[in-house]
C-alpha positions as CSV (number, residue, x, y, z in Angstrom):
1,X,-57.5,-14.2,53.7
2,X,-59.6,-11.4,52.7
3,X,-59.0,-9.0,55.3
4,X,-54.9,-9.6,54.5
5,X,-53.0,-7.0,52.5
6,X,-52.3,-8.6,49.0
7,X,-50.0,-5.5,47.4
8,X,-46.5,-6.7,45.2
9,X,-43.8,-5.7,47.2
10,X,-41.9,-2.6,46.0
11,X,-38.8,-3.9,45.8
12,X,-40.2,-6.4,43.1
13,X,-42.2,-3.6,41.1
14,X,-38.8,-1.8,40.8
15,X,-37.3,-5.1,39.2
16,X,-39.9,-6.0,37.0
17,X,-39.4,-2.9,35.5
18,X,-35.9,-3.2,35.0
19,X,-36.3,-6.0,33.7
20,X,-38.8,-4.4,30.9
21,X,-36.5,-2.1,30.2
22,X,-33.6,-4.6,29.8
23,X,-35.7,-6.5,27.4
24,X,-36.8,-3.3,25.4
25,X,-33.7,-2.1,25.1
26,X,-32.5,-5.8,24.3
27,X,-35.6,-5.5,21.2
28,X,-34.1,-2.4,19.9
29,X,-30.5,-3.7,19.3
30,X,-31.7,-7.0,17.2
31,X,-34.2,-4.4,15.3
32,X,-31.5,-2.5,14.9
33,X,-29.3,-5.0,13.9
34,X,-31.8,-6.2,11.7
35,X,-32.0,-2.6,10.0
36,X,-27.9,-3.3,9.3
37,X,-28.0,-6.3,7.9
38,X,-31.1,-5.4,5.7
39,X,-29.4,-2.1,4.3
40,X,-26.1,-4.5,3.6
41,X,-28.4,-6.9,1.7
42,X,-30.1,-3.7,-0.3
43,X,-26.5,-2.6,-1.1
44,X,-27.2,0.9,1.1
45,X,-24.3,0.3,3.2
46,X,-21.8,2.3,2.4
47,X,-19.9,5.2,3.9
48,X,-20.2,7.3,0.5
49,X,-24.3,6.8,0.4
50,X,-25.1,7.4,4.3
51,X,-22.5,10.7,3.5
52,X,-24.8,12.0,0.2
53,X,-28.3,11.2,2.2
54,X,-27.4,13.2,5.1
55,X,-27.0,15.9,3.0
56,X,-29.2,15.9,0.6
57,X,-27.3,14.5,-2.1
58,X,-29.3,11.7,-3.3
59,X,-32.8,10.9,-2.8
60,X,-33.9,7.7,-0.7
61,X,-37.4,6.3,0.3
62,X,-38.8,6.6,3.7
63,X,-38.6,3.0,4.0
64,X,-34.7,2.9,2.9
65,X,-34.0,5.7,5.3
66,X,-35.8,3.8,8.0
67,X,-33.2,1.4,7.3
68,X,-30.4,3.3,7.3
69,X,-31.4,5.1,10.4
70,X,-29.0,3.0,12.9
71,X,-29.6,4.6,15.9
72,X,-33.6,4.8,15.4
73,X,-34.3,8.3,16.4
74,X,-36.6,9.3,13.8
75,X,-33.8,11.5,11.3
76,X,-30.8,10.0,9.0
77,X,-27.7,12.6,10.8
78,X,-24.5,12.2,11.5
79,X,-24.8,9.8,14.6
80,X,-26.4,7.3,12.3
81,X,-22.6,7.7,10.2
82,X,-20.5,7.0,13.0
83,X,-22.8,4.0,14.3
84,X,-22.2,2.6,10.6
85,X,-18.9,3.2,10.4
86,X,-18.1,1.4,14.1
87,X,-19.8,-1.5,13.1
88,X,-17.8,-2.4,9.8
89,X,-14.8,-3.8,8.7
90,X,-12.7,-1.3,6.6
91,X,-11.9,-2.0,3.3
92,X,-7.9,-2.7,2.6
93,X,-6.3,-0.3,1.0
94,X,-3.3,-1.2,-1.3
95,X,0.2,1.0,-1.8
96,X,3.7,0.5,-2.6
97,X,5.9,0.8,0.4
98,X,8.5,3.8,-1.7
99,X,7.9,5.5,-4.6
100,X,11.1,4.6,-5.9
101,X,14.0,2.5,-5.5
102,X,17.1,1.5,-7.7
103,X,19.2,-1.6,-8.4
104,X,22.0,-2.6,-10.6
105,X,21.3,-4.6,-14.1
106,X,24.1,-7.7,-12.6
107,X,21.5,-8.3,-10.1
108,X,19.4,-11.2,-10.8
109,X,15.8,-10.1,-9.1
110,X,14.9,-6.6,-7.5
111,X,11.8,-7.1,-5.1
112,X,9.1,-4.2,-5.3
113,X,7.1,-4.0,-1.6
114,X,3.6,-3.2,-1.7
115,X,1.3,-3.2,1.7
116,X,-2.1,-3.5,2.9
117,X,-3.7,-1.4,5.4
118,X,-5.1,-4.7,7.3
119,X,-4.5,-8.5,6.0
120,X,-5.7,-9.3,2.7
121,X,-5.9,-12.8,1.3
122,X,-6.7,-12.1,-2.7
123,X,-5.0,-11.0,-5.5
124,X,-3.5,-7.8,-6.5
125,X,-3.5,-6.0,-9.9
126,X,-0.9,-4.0,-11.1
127,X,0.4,-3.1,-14.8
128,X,3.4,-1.4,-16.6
129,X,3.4,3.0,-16.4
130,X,4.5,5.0,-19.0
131,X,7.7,5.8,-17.1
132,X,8.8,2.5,-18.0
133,X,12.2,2.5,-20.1
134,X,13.7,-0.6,-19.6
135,X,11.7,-3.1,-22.6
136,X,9.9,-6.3,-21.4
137,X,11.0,-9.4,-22.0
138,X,14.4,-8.3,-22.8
139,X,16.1,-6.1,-20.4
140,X,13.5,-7.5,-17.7
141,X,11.2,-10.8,-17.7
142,X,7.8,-10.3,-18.4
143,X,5.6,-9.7,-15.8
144,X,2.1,-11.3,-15.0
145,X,-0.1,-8.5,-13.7
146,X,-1.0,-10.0,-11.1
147,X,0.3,-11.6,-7.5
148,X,-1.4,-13.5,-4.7
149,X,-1.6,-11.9,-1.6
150,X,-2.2,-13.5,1.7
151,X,-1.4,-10.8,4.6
152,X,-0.3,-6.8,5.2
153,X,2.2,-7.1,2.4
154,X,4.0,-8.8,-1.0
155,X,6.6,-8.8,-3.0
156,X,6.3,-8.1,-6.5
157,X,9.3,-9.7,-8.0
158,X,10.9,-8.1,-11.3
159,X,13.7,-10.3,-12.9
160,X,16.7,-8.8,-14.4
161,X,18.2,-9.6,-17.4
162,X,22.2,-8.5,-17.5
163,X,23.8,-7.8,-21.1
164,X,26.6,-7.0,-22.3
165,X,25.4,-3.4,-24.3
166,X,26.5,-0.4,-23.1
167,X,23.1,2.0,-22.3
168,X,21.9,4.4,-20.4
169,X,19.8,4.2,-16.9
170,X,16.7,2.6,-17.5
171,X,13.2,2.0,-15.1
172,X,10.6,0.2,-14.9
173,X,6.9,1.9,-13.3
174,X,4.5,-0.4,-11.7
175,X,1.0,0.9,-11.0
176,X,-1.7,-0.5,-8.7
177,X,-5.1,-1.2,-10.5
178,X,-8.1,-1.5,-9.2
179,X,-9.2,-5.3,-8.2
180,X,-11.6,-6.8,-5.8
181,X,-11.6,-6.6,-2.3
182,X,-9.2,-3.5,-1.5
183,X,-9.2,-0.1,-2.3
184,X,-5.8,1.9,-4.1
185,X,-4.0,3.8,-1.8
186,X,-2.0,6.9,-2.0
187,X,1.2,5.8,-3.6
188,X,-0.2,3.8,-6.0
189,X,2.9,3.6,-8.3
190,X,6.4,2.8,-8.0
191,X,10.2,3.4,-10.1
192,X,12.1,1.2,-10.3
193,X,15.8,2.3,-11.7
194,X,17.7,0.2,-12.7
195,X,21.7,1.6,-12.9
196,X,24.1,-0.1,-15.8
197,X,27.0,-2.4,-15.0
198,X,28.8,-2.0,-18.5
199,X,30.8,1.2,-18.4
200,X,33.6,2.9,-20.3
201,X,36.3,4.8,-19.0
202,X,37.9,7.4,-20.3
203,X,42.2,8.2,-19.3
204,X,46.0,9.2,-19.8
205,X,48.7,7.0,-19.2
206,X,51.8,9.0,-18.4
207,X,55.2,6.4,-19.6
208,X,58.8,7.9,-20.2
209,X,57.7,11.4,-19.7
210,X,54.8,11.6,-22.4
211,X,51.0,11.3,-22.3
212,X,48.7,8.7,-24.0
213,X,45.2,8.6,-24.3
214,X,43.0,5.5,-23.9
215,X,39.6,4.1,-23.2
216,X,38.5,1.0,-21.2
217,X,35.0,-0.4,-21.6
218,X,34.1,-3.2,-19.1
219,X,30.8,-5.1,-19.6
220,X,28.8,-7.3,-17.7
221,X,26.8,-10.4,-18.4
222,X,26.3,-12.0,-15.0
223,X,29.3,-14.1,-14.3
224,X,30.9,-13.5,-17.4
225,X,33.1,-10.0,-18.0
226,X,34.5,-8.7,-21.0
227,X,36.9,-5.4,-20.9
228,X,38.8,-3.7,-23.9
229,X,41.6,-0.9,-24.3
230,X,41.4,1.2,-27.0
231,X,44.7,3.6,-28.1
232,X,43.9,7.6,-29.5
233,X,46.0,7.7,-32.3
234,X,49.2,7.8,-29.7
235,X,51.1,4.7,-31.5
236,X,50.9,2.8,-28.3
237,X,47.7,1.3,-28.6
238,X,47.3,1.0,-32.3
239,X,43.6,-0.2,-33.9
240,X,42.9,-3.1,-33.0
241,X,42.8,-6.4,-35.5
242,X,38.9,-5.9,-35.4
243,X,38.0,-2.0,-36.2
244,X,36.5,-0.6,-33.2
245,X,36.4,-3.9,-31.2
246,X,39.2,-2.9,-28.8
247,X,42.1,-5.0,-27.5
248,X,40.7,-7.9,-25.2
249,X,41.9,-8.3,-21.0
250,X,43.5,-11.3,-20.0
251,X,42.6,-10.3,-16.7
252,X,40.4,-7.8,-14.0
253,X,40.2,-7.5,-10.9
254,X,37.6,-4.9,-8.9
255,X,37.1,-4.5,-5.3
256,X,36.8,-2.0,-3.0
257,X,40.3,-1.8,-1.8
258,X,42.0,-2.5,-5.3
259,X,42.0,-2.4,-9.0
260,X,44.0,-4.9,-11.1
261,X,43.9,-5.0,-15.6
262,X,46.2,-6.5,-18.0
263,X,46.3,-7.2,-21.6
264,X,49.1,-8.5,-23.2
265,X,49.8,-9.7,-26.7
266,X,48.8,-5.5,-28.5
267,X,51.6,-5.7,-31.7
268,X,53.7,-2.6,-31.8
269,X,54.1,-1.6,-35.1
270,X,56.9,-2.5,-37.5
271,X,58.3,0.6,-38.1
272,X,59.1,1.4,-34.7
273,X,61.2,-1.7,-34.4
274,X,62.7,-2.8,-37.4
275,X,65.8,-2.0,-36.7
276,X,66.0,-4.5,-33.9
277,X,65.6,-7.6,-36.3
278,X,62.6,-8.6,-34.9
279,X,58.5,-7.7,-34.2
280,X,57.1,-7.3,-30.4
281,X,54.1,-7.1,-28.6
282,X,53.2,-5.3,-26.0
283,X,51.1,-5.5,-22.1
284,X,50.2,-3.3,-20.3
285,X,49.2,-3.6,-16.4
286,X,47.5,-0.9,-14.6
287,X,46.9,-1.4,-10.7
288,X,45.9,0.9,-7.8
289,X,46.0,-0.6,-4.6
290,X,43.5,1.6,-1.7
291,X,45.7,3.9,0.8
292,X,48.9,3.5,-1.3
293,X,50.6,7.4,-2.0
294,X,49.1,9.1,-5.1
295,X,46.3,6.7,-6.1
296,X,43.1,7.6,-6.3
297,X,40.2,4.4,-5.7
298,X,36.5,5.4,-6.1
299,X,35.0,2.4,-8.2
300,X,32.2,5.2,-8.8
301,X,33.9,7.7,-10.9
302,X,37.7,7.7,-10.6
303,X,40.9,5.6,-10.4
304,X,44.6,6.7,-10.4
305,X,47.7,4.5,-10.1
306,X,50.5,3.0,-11.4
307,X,51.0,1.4,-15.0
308,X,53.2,-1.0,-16.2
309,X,54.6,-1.1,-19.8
310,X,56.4,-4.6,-21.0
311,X,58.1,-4.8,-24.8
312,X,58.4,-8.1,-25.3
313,X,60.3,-9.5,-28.7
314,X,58.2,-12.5,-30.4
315,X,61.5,-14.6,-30.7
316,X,62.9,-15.9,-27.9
317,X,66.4,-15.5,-29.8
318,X,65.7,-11.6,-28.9
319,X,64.4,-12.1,-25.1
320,X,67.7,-10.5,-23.9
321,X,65.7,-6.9,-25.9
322,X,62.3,-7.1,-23.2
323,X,62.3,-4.2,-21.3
324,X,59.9,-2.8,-19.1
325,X,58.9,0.7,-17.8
326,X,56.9,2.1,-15.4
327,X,54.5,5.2,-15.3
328,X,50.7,6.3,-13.9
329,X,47.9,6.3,-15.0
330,X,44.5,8.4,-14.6
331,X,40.7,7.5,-15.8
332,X,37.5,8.8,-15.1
333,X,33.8,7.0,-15.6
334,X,32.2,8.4,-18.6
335,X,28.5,9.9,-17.4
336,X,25.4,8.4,-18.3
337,X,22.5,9.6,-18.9
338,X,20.9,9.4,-15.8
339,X,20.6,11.7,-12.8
340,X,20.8,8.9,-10.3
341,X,24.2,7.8,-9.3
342,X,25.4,5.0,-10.8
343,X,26.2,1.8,-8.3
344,X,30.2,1.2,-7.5
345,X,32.0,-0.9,-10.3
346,X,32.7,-3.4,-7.8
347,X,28.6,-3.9,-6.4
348,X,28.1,-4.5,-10.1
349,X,30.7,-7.2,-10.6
């Protein structure tokens, strides 16, 4: 009717415009969103360009500006930095759990850690540092460069090789290089050092009231163990049949609790029994036993105990002549040249 008031209510005005707003607001985020994606695509998105536009380091176009100004209020600032950086994925960055770490050459693998700042699934670089001392392919298997990632973190496997040479600590350096999708953190290399398990020790054996020196070198080569006694000019232990090879041991036996070594079958020389109508060999048995009065049982650095000395006559027409006598003994672990301990003889059997 014409006379009838036709106004909008006022309660629907007041929605109409929120729902203009709504959609406005709605507008700006896909722009917006559309301004993000576009700088992606123009390879503008990044934390270090938005950082040099702000201030002034590099030069951009109005147009790549526009796009790089998130929030849309007209300037490239700071606001428009922390908009980017809420909307993106960080990049993984890459580092080795440790610096360093240390193993012993009997053991078969040593396992280097490296971790990712978020999950990664690629692959990561790494290469040989100059710290490296240890010599590829012979006192470690050769290494590929490379390892497949798939998570936070991976193990870069390094594969000893045990000899039987007697040499000083030796490491290996891994370094993180660059590859694609992560970044290098901060501890971007790592030591590995790796202790010797072949060792020589230096001693006094102490039988009928005099003092002999000697030297016992026990090697390594995973399950198999060699050990030889060499003699100072004493007449005890004279020069072996091979120069400088040392008198082989029938038997050794390392633990934490005791110490067991003997070698029979060392000649004593003529002159000292010729008058007995017969020639004679000798063993010798050292043993320290852990807790026992005046032994001493670090497998690290020193052992003290009890030796046993046994003449025995080569004819068993003389086997009423064996004696045997009793005595100490004392040896020390010759340093190497290293200033990281060395691991307990036992850990290294």
């Amino acid at each position: 009717m014409r006379g009838k008031d036709q106004r909008v209510p006022k309660a629907w005005s007041s929605f109409c415009i929120v729902l203009l707003l709504c959609l406005g607001a709605a507008i700006t985020l896909v722009s917006h969103q559309s301004d993000f994606a576009t700088a992606q695509t123009d390879n503008l998105l990044s934390e270090t360009t938005i950082r040099d536009a702000i201030i002034g380091r590099v030069d951009l176009s109005e147009f790549e500006r526009e796009q790089l100004d998130f929030n849309q209020d007209g300037q490239l600032d700071v606001a428009d930095l922390v908009m980017f950086l809420k909307q993106i994925e960080p990049i993984p960055k890459a580092a080795f759990e440790s610096y360093t770490s240390r193993t012993t050459e009997g053991s078969e693998t040593a396992a280097v850690t490296a971790f990712f700042s978020r999950a990664f699934t690629g692959t990561l670089n790494y290469s040989l540092g100059t710290v490296t001392t240890a010599t590829e392919g012979t006192d470690f298997a050769s290494l590929g460069g490379t390892v497949s990632v798939n998570g936070t973190s991976v193990d870069i496997s390094i594969t000893l090789v045990d000899d039987l040479d007697l040499e000083a600590m030796e490491t290996v350096e891994l370094v993180l290089e660059e590859g694609t999708g992560y970044e290098i953190g901060t501890r971007s290399n790592h030591t590995l050092y790796i202790d010797e398990n072949d060792s020589t020790w230096h001693g006094t054996m102490a039988l009928q009231q005099r003092a002999m020196g000697f030297a016992l070198t026990i090697r390594r080569d995973g399950s198999t163990a060699e050990a030889d006694l060499r003699g100072y000019d004493t007449g005890i232990i004279p020069e072996s049949d091979t120069p400088d090879a040392g008198w082989p041991m029938q038997n050794l036996e390392i633990s934490e609790n005791s110490f067991l070594a003997h070698i029979e079958n060392i000649p004593v020389p003529q002159e000292q029994t010729s008058r007995l109508g017969t020639t004679f060999t000798r063993s010798l048995t050292f043993a320290t036993v852990q807790g026992k009065d005046d032994t001493i049982l670090d497998t690290q650095s020193e052992i003290e105990g009890d030796i046993t000395m046994t003449l025995v006559p080569d004819s068993a027409a003389f086997a009423h002549l064996q004696r045997t006598v009793s005595g100490t003994f004392h040896m020390v672990k010759a340093p190497v040249q290293s200033n990281v301990p060395e691991a307990a003889l036992h850990e290294a059997q």
